[in-house]
N, CA, C and O atoms as a DFTB+ gen file, in Angstrom:
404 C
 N C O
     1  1     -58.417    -132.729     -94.617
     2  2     -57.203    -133.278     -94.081
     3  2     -56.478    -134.006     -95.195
     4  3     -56.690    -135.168     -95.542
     5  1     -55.764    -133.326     -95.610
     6  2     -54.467    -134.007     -97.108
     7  2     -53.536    -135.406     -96.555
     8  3     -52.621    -135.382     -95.732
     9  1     -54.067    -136.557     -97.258
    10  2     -53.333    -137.519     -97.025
    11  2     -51.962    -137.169     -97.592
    12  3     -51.907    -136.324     -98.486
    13  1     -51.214    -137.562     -97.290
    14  2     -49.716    -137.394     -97.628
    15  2     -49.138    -139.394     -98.486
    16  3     -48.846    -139.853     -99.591
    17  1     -49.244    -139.742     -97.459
    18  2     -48.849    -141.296     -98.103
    19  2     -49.604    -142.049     -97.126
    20  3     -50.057    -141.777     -96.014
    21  1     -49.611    -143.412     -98.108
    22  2     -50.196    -144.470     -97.164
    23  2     -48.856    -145.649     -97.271
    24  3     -48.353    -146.079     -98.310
    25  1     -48.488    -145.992     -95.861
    26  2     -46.915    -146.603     -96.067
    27  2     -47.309    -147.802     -94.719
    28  3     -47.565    -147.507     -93.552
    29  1     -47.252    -149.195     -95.332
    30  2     -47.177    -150.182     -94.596
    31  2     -48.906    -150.030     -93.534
    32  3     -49.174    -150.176     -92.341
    33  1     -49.559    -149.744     -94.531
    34  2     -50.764    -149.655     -93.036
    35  2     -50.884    -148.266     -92.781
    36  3     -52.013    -147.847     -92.525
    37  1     -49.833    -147.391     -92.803
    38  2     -49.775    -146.319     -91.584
    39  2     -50.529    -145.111     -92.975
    40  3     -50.127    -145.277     -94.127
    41  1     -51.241    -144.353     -92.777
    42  2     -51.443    -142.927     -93.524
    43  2     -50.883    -142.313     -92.621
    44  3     -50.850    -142.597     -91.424
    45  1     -50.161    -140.961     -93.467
    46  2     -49.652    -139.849     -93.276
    47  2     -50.329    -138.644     -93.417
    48  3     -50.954    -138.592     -94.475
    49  1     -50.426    -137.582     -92.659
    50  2     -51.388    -136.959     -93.185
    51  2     -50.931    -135.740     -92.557
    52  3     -50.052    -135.932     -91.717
    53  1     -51.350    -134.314     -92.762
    54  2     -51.963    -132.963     -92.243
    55  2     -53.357    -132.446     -92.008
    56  3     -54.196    -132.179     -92.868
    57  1     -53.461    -132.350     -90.732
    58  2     -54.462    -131.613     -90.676
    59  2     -55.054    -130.706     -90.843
    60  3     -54.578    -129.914     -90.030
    61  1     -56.269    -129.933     -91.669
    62  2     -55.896    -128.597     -92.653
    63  2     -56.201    -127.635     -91.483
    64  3     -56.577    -126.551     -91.929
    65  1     -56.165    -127.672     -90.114
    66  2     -56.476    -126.645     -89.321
    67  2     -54.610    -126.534     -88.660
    68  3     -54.476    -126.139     -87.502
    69  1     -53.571    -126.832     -89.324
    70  2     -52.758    -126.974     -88.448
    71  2     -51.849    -125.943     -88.144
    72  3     -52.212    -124.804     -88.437
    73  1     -50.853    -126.081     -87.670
    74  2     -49.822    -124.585     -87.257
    75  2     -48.463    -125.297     -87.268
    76  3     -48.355    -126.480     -87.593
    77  1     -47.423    -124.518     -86.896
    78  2     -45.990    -124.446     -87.387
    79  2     -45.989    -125.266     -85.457
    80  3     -46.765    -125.025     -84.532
    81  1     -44.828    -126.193     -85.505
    82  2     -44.011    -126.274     -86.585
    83  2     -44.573    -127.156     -87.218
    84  3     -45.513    -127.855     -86.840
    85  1     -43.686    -127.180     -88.844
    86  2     -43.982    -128.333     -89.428
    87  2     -43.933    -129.566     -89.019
    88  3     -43.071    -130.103     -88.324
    89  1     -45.050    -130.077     -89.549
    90  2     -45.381    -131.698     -88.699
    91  2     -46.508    -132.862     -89.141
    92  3     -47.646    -132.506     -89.447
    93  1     -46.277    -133.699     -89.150
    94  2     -47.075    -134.648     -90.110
    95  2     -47.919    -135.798     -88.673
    96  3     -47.468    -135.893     -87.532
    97  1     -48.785    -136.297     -89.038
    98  2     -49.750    -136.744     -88.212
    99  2     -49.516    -138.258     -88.569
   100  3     -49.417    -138.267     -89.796
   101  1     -49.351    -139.816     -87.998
   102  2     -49.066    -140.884     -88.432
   103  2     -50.127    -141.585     -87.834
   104  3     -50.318    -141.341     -86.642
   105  1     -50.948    -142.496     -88.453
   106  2     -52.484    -143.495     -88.057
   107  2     -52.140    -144.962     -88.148
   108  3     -51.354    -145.439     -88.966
   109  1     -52.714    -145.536     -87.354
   110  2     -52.575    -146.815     -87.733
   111  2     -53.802    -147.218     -86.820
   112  3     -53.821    -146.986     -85.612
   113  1     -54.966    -147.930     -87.604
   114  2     -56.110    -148.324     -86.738
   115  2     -56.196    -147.208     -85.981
   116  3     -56.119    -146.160     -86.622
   117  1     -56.361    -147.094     -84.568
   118  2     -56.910    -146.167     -83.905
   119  2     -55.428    -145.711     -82.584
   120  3     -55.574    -145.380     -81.407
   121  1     -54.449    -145.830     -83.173
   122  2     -52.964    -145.564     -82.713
   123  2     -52.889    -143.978     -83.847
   124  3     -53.305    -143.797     -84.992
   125  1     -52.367    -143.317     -83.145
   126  2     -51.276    -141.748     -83.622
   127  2     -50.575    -141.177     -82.874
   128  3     -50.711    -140.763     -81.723
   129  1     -49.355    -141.163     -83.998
   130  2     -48.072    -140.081     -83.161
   131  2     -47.872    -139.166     -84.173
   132  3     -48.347    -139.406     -85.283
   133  1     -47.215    -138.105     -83.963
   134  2     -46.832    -136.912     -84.360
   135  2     -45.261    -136.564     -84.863
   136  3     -44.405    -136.569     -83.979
   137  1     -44.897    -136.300     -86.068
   138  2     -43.338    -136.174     -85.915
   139  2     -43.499    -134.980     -86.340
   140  3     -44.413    -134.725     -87.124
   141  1     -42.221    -133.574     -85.685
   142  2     -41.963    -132.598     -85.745
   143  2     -40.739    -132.380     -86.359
   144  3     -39.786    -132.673     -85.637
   145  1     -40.395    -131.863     -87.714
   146  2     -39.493    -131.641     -88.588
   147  2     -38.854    -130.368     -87.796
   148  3     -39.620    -129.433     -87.561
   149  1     -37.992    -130.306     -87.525
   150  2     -37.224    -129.786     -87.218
   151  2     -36.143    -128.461     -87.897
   152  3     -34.951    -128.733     -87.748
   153  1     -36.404    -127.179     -88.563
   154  2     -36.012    -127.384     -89.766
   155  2     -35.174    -125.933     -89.865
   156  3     -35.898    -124.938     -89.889
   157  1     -33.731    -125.706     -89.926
   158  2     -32.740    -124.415     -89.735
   159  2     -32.009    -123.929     -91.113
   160  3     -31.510    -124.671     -91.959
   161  1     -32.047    -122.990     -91.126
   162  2     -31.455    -122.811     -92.541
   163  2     -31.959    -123.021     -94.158
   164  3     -31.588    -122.709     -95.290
   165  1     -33.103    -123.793     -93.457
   166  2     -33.816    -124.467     -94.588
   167  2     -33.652    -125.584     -95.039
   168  3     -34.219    -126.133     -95.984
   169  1     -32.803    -125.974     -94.311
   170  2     -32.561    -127.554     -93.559
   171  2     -33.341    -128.457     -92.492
   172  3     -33.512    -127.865     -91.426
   173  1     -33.950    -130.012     -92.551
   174  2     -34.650    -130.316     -91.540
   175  2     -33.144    -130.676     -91.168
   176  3     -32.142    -130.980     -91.814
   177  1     -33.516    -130.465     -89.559
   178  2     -31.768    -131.149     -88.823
   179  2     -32.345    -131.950     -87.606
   180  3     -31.650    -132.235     -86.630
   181  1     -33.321    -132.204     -87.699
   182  2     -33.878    -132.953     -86.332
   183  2     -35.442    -133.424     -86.896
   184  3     -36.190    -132.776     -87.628
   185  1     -35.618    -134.525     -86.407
   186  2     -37.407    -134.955     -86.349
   187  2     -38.000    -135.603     -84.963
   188  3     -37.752    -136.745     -84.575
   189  1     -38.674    -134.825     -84.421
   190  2     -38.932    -135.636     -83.024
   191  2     -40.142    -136.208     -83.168
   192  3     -40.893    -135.841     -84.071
   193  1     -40.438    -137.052     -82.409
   194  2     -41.732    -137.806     -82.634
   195  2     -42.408    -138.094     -81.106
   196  3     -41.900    -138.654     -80.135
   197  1     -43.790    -137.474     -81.279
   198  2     -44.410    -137.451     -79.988
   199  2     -45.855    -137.672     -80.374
   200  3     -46.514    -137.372     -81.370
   201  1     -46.116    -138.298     -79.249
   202  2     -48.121    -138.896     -78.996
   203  2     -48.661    -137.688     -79.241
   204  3     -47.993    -136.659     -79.337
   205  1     -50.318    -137.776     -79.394
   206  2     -50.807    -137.515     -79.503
   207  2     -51.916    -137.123     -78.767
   208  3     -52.509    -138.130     -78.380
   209  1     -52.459    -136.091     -78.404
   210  2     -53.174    -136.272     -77.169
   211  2     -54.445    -136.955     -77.242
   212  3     -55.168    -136.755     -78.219
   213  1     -54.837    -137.826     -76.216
   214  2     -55.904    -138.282     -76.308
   215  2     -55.898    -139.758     -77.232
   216  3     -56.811    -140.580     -77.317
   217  1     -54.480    -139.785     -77.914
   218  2     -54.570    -141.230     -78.606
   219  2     -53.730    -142.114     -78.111
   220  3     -52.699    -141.731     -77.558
   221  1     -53.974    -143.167     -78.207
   222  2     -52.737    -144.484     -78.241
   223  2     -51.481    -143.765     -79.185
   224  3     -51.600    -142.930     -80.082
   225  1     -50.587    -144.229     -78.794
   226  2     -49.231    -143.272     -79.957
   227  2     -48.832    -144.819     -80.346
   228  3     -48.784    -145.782     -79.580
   229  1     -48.568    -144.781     -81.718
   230  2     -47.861    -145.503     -82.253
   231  2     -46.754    -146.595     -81.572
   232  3     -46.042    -146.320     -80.607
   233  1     -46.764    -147.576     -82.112
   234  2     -45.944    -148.793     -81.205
   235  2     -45.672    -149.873     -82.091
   236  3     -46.432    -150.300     -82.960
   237  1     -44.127    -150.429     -81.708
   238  2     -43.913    -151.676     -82.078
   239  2     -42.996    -151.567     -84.012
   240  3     -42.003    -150.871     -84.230
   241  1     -43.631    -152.349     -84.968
   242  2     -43.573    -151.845     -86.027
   243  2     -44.063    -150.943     -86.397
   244  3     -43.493    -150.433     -87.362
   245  1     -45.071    -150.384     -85.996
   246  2     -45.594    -149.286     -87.005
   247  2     -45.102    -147.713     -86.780
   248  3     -45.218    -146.735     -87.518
   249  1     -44.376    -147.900     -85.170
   250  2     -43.380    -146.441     -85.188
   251  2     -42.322    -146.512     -85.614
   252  3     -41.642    -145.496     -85.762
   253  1     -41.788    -147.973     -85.997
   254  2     -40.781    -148.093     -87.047
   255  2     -40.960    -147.393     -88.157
   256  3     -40.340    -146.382     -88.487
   257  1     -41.884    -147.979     -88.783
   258  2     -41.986    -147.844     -90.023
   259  2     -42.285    -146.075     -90.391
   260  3     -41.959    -145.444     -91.396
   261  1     -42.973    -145.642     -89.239
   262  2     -43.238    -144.501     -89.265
   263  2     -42.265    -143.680     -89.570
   264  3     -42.360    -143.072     -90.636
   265  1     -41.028    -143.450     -88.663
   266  2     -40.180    -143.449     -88.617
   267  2     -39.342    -143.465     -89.657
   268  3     -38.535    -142.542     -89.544
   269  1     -39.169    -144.124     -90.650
   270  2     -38.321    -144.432     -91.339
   271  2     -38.792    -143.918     -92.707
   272  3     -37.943    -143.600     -93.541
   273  1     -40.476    -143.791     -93.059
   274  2     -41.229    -143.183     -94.006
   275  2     -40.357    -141.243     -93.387
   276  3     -39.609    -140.484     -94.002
   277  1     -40.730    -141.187     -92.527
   278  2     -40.908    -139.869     -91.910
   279  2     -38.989    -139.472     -92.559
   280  3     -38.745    -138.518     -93.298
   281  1     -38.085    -140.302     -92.126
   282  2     -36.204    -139.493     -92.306
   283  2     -36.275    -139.676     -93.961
   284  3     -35.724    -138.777     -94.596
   285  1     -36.785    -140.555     -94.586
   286  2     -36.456    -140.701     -95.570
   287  2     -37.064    -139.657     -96.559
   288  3     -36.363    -139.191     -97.457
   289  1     -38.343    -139.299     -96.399
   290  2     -39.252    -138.526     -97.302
   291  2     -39.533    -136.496     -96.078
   292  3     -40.544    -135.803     -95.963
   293  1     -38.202    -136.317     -95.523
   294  2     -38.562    -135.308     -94.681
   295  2     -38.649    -134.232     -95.616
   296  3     -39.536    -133.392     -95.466
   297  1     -37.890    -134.158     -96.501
   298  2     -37.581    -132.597     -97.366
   299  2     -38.977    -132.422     -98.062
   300  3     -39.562    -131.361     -98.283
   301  1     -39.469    -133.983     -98.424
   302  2     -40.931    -133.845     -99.114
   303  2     -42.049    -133.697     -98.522
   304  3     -43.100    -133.593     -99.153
   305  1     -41.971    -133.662     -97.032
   306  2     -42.906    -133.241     -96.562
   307  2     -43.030    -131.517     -96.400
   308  3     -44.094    -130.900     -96.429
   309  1     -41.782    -130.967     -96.237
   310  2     -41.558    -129.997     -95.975
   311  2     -42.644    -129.458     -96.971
   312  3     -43.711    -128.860     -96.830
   313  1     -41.942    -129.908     -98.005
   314  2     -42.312    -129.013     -99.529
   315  2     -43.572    -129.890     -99.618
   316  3     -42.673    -130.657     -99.961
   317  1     -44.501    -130.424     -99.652
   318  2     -45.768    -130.575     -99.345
   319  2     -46.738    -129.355     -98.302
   320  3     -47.701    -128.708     -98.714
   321  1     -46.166    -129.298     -96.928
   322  2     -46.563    -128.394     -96.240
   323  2     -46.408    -126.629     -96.726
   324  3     -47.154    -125.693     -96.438
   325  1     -45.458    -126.640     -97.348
   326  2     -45.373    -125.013     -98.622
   327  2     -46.411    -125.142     -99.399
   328  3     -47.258    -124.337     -99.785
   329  1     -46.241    -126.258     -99.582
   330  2     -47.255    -126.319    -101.116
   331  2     -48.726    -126.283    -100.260
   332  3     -48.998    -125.082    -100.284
   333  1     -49.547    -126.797     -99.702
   334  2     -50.533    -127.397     -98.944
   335  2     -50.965    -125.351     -98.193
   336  3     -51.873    -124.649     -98.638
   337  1     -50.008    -124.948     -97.081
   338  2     -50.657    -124.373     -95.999
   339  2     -49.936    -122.636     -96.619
   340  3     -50.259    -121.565     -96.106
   341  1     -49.157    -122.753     -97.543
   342  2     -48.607    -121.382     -98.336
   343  2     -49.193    -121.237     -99.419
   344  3     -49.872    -120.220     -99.565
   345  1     -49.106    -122.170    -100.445
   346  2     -49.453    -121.792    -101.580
   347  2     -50.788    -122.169    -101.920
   348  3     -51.316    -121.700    -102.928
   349  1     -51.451    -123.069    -101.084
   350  2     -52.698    -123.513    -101.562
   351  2     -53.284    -124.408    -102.077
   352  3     -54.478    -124.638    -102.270
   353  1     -51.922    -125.173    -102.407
   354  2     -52.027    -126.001    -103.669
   355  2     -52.871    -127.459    -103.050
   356  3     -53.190    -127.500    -101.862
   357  1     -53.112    -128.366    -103.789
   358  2     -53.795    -129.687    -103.610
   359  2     -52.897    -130.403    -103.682
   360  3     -51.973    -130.215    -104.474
   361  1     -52.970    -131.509    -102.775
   362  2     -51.673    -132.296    -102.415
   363  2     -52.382    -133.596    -102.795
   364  3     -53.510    -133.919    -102.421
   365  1     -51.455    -134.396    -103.698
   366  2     -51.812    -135.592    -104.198
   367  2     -51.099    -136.474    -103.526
   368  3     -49.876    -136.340    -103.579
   369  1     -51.831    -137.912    -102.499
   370  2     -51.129    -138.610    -101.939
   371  2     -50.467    -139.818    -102.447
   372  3     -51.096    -140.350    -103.361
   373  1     -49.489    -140.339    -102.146
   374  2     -48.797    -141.799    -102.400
   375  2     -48.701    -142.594    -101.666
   376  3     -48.485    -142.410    -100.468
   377  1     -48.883    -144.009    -102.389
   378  2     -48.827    -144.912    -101.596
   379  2     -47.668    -145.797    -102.170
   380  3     -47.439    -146.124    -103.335
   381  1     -47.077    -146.053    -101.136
   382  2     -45.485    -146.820    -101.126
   383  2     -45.985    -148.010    -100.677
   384  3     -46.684    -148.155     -99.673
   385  1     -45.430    -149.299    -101.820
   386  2     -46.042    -150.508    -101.349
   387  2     -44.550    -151.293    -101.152
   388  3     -44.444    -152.394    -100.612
   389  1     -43.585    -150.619    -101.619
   390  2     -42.202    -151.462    -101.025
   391  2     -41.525    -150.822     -99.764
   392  3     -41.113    -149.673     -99.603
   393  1     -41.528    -151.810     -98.986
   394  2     -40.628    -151.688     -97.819
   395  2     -39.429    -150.686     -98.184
   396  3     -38.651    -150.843     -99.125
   397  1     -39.424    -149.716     -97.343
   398  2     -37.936    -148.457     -96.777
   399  2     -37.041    -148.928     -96.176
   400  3     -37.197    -149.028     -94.959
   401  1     -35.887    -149.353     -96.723
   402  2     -34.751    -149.844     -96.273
   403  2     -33.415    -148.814     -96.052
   404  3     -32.350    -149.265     -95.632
């Protein structure tokens, strides 16, 4: 499972068993929600964000923050998930220690 970033607490991540659409997995303690990139033309034009089954979903600040990791860094997830579930490649994670404004 390829961490993606660790942002305010929250890891980002893929699960390596996963499927389309593209979509990134958000943790915090024992809270997860799901955001679904949305993506036309080769454009993301939408991100929805939904629970998880079986978990607490994200709340409060940390679906903020989720949130806001998630619009700001969408194109790079995209191209993480090419890179990761197309090409194969090994995905090196980041951790963002300044607040997304």
């Amino acid at each position: 499972m390829p961490k993606l970033f660790e942002y305010m607490g929250i890891i980002v991540l893929f699960y390596s068993n996963e499927h389309e659409p593209v979509h990134v997995h958000g943790k915090y303690g024992r809270r997860e929600s799901r955001a679904e990139l949305i993506i036309k033309n080769g454009q993301v034009v939408d991100i929805i964000y939904l629970a998880v089954s079986g978990r607490r979903p994200l709340e409060g600040p940390q679906l903020a923050d989720f949130k806001t990791l998630i619009e700001h860094r969408a194109e790079e997830i995209v191209k993480k998930w090419v890179d990761y579930f197309v090409l194969h490649k090994k995905i090196e994670p980041k951790r963002i220690t300044r607040k997304i404004r």
